[in-house]
DSSP file (Angstrom, degrees, kcal/mol; ACC not computed):
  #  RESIDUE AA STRUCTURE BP1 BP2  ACC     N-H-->O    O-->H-N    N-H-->O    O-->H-N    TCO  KAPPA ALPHA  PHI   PSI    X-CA   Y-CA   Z-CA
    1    1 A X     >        0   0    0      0, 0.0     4,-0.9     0, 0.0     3,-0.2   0.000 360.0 360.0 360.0 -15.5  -26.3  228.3   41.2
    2    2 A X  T  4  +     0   0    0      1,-0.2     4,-0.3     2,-0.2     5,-0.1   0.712 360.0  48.0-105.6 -31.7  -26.5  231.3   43.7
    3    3 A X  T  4 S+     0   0    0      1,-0.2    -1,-0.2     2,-0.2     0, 0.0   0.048 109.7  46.7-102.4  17.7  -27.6  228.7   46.5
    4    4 A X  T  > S+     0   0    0     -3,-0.2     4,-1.8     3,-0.1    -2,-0.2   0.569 120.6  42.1-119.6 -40.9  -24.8  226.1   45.7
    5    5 A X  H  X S+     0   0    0     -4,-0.9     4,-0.8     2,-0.2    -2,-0.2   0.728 117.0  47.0 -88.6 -25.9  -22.1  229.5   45.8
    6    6 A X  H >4 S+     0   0    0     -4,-0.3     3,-0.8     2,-0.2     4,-0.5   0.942 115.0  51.2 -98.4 -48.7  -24.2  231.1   49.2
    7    7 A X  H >> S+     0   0    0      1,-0.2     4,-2.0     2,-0.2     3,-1.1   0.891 110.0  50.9 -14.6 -69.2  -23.8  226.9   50.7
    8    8 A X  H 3X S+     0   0    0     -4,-1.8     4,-0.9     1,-0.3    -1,-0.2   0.569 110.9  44.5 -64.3 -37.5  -20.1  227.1   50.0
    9    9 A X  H << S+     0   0    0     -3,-0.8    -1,-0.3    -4,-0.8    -2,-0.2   0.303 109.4  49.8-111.0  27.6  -19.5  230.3   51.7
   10   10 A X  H <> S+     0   0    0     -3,-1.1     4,-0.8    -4,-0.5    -2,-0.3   0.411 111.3  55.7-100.9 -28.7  -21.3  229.7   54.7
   11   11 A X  H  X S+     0   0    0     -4,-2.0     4,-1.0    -5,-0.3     3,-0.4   0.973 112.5  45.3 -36.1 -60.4  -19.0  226.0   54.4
   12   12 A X  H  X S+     0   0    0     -4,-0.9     4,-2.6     1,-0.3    -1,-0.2   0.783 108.9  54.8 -70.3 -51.1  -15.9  228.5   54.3
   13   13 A X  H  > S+     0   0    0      1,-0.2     4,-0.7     2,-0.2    -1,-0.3   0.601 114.5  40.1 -80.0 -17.7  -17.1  230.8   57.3
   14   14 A X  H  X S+     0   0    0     -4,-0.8     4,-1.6    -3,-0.4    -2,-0.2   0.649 114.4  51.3-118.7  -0.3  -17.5  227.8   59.6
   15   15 A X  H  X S+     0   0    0     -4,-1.0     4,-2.4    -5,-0.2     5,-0.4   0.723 112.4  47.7 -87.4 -35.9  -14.3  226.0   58.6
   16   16 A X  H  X S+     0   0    0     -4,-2.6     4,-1.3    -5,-0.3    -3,-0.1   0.811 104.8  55.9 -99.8   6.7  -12.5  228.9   59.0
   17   17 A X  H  X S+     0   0    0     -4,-0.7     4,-0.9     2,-0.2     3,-0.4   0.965 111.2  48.6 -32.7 -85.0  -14.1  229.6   62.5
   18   18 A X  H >X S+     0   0    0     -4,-1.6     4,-3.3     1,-0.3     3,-0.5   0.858 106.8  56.8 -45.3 -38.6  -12.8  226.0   63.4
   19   19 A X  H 3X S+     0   0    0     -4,-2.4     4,-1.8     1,-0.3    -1,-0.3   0.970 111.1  44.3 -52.9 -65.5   -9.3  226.8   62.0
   20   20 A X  H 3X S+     0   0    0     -4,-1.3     4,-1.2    -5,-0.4    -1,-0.3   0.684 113.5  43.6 -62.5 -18.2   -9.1  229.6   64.2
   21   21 A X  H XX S+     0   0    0     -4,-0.9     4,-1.9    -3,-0.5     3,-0.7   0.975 117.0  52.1 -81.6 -56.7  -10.3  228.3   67.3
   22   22 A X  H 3X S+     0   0    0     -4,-3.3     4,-2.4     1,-0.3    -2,-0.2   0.842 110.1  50.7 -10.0 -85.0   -8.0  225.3   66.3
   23   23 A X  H 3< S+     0   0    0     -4,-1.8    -1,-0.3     2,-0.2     4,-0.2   0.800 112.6  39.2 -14.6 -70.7   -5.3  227.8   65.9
   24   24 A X  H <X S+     0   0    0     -4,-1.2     4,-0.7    -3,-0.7    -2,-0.2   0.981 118.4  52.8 -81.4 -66.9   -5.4  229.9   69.4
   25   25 A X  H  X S+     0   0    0     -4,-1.9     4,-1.3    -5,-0.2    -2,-0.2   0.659  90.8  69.2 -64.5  -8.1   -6.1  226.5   71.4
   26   26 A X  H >< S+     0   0    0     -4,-2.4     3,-1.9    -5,-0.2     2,-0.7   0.753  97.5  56.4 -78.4 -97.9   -3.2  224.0   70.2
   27   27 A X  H 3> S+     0   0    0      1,-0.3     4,-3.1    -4,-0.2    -1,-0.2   0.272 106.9  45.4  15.3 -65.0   -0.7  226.0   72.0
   28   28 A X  H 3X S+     0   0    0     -4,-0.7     4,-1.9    -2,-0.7    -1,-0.3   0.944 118.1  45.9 -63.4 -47.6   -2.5  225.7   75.5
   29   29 A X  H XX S+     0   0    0     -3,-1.9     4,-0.9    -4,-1.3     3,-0.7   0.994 113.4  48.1-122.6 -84.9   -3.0  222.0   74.8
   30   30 A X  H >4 S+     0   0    0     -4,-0.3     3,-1.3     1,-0.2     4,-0.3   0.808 119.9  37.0 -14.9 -72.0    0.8  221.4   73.6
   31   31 A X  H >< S+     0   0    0     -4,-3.1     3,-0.9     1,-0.3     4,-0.4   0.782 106.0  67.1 -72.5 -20.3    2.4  223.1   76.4
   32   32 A X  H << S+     0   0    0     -4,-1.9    -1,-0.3    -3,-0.7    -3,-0.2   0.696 101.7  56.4 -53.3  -9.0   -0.4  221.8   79.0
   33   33 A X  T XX S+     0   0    0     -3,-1.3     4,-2.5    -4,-0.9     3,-1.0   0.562  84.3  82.8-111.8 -13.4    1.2  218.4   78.3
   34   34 A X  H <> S+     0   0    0     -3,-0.9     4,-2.7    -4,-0.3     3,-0.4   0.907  83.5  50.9 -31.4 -83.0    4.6  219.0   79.1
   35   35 A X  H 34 S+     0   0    0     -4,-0.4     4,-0.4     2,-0.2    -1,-0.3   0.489 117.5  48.1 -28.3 -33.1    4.7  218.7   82.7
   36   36 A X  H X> S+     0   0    0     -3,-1.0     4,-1.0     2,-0.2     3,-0.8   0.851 110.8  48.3 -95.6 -41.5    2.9  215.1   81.9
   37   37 A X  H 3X S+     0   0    0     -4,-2.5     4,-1.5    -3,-0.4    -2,-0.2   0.705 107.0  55.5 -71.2 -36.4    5.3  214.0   79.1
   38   38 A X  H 3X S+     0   0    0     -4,-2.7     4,-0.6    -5,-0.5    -1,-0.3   0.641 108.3  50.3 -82.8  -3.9    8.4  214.8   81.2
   39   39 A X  H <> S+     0   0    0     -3,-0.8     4,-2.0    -4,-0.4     5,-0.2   0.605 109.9  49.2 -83.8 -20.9    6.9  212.5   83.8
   40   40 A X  H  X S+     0   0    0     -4,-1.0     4,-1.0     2,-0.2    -2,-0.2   0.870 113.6  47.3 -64.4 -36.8    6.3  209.6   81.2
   41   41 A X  H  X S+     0   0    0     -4,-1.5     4,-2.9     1,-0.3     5,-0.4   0.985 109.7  56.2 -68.5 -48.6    9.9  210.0   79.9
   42   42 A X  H  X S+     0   0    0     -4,-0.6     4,-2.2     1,-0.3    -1,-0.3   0.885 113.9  32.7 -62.3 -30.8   10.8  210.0   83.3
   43   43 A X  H  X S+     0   0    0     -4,-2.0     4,-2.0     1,-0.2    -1,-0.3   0.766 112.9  62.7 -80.9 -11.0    9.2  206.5   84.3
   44   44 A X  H  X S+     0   0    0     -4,-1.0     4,-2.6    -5,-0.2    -1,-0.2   0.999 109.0  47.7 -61.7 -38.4    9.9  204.9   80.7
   45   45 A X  H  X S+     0   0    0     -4,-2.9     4,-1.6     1,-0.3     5,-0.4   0.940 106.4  47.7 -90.7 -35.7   13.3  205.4   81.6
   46   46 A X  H >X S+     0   0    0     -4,-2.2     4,-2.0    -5,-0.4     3,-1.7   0.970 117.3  51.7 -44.4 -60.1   13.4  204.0   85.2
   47   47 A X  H 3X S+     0   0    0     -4,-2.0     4,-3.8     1,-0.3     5,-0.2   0.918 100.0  55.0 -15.5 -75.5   11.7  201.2   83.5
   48   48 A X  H 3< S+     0   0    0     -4,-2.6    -1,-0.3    -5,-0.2    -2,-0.2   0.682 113.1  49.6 -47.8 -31.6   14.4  200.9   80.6
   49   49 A X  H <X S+     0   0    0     -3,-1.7     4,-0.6    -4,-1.6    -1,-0.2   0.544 106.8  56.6 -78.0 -37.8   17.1  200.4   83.9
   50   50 A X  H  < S+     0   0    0     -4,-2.0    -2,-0.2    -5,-0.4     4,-0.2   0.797 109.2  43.2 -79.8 -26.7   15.0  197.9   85.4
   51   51 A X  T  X S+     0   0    0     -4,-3.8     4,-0.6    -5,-0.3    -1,-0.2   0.687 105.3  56.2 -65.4 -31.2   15.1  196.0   82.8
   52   52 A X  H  > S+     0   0    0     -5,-0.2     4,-0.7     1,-0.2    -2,-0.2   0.612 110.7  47.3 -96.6  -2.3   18.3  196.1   81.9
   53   53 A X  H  X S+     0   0    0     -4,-0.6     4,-2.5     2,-0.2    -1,-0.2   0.587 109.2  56.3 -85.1 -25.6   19.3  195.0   85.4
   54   54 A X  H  4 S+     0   0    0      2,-0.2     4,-0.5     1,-0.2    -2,-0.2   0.753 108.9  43.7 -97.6  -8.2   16.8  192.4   85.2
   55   55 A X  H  X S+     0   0    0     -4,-0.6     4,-0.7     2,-0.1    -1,-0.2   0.665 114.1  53.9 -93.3 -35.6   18.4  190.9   81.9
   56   56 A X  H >X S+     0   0    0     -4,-0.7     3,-2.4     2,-0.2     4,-2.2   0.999 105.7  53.0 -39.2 -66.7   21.9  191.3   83.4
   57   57 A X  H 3X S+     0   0    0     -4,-2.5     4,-1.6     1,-0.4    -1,-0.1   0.696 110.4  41.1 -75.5 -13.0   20.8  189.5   86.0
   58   58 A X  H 3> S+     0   0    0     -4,-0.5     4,-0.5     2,-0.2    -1,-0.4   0.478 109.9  61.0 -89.1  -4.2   19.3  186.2   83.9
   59   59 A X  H << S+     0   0    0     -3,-2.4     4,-0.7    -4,-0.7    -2,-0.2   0.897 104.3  54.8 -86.9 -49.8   22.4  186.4   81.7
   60   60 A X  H >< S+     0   0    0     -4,-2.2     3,-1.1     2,-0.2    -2,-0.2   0.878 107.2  44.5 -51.9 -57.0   24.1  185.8   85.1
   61   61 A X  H 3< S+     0   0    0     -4,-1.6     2,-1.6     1,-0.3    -2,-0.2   0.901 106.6  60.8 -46.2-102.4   22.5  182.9   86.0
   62   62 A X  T 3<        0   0    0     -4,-0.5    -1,-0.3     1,-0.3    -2,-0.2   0.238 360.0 360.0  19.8 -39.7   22.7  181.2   82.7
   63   63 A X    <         0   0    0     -2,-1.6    -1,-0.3    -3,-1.1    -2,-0.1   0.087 360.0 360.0 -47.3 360.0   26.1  181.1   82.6
């Protein structure tokens, strides 16, 4: 039983290692992404404009 209980808290001690490294690095790694995510928004949206000209512009026709 002593080696199922000594298992279990060396389990504990390296999960809660990861947790902490976990812990201090999502930060970096959120805010590293910023700058990347504000350039995605920015092309979805040029996109989203081009499109909507380009559906204008077959509506026109169509007519």
């Amino acid at each position: 039983m002593a080696e199922v209980l000594g298992g279990l808290g060396l389990f504990w001690i390296i999960f809660l290692v990861a947790l902490g490294v976990l812990w201090f690095l999502l930060p970096f790694a959120v805010f590293g992404i910023k700058g990347r995510l504000d350039a995605q928004i920015a092309e979805q949206e040029k996109t989203n404009e081009l499109l909507i000209k380009l559906i204008e512009s077959n509506n026109g026709l169509h007519k």
